[in-house]
MARMI-652819 format. One record per residue (C-alpha): x, y, z. Coordinates in pm, whole numbers, padded with zeros to 5 digits, always signed. Layout:
MARMI-652819
XYZ
...
END
This chain:
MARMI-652819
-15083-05143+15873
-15384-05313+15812
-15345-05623+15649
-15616-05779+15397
-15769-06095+15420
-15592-06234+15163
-15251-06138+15330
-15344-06206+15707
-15385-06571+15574
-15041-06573+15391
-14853-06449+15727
-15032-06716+15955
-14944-07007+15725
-14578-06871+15735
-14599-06816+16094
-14733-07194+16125
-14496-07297+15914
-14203-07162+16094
-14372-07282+16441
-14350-07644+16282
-14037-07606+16101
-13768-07338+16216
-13754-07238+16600
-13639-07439+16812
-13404-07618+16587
-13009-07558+16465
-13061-07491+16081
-12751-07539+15998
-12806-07911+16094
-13113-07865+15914
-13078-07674+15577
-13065-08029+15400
-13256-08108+15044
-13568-08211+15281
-13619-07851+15425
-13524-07685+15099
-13856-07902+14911
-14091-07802+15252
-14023-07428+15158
-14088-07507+14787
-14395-07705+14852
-14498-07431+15024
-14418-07171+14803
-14163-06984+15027
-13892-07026+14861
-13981-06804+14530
-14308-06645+14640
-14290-06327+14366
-14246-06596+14091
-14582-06606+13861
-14767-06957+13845
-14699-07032+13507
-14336-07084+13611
-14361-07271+13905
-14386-06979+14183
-14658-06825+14413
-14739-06572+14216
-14755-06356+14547
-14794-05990+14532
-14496-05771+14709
-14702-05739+15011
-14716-06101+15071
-14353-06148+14974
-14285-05901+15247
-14477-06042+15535
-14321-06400+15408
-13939-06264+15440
-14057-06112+15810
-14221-06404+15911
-13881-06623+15789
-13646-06429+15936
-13757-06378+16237
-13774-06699+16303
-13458-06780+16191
-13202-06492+15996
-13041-06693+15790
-13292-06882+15637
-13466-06572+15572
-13125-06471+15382
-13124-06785+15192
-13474-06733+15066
-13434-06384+14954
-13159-06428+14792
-13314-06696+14560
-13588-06484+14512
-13420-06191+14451
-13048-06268+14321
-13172-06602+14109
-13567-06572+14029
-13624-06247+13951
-13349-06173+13687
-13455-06455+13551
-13829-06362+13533
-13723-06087+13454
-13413-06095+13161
-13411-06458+13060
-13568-06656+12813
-13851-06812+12794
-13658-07167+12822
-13471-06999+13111
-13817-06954+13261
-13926-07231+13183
-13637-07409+13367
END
């Protein structure tokens, strides 16, 4: 697949970030509130969440190569960050209120 600009740049500041953050390491000595704000700052945690309510606003394509890029580095981090996406974030996005949202 060929990859647009716009996306090769979101999977090599993954990659980076995962090179800094994730191999090499034991996450589960890790996974503490300090990691969990790095993938926020960075907009990994809820990539497919729009701008206006605190996410990426990241189109599926993006989302995908971020989940790839995650879990290979390390599986269950990659679990933990799909899972907020897509168990907490998008129901929400998608079914709540706007307070919910807002939230």
């Amino acid at each position: 697949m060929i990859l647009k600009k716009e996306h090769e740049l979101v999977k090599k500041s993954v990659s980076d970030f995962c090179q800094r953050e994730l191999y090499d390491t034991d996450l589960a000595e890790k996974m503490d509130r300090e990691f969990i704000d790095k993938l926020s700052k960075y907009k990994f945690s809820c990539p497919i969440v729009p701008k206006e309510y605190g996410g990426a606003g990241a189109d599926y394509v993006s989302y995908a190569l971020i989940m790839e890029e995650i879990s290979r580095a390390d599986a269950s981090c990659g679990t933990y960050v799909t899972a907020g996406a897509s168990l907490v974030a998008l129901p929400l996005i998608n079914f709540g209120t706007e307070e919910q949202k807002q939230k």
